[in-house]
N, C-alpha and C positions, 0 to 999 in steps of 0.2 A: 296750540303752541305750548309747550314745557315752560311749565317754572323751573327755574334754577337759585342754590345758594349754596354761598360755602358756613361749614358747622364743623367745632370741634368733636371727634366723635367718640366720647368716655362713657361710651355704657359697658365696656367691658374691662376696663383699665383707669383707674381714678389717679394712677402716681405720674402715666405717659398716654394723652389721648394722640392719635392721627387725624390731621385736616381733611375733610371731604366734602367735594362737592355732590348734592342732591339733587338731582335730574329727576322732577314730576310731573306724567302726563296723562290725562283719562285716570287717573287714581293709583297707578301704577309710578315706586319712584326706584331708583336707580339711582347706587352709589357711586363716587369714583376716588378711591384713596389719592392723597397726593405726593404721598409718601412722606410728611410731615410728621414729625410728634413734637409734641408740645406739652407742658403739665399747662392743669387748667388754667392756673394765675396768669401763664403768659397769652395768653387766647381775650379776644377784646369782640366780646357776642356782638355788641352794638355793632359797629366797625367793620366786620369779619378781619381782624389783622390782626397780626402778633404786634406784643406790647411788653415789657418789660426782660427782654430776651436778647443776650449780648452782642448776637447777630441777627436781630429783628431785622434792620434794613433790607440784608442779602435775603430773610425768608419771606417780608414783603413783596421783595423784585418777583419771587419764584412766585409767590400766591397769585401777583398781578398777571406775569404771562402765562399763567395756566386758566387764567381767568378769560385772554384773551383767545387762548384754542378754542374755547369752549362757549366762547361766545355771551359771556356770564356780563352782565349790566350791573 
């Protein structure tokens, strides 16, 4: 069975990261952009949800049913 989580992903970009979900299986993981960006402050690691973002709610809805494709718990 794959682990899955969603992470903001700023290892190449520290002013605009992109949301992804990480799909890990047998030691092998697999990204899937969400086509989000966020700067880091609005990103809630604990949580995985945007936080202090003037359309946080709408980008919450989006993180939730992509969370629901994908089958993410």
């Amino acid at each position: 069975m794959a682990n899955t989580r969603l992470f903001l992903d700023a290892r190449k970009n520290t002013i605009e990261a992109t949301v992804k979900i990480a799909l890990a299986h047998q030691k092998k993981t697999a990204y899937i952009p969400l086509d989000l960006k966020l700067s880091i402050e609005q990103w809630d690691k604990t949580n995985s949800c945007v936080v202090k973002h003037p359309d946080k709610d709408r980008l919450n809805l989006i993180i939730s049913e992509k969370r629901n494709e994908h089958d993410i718990q």
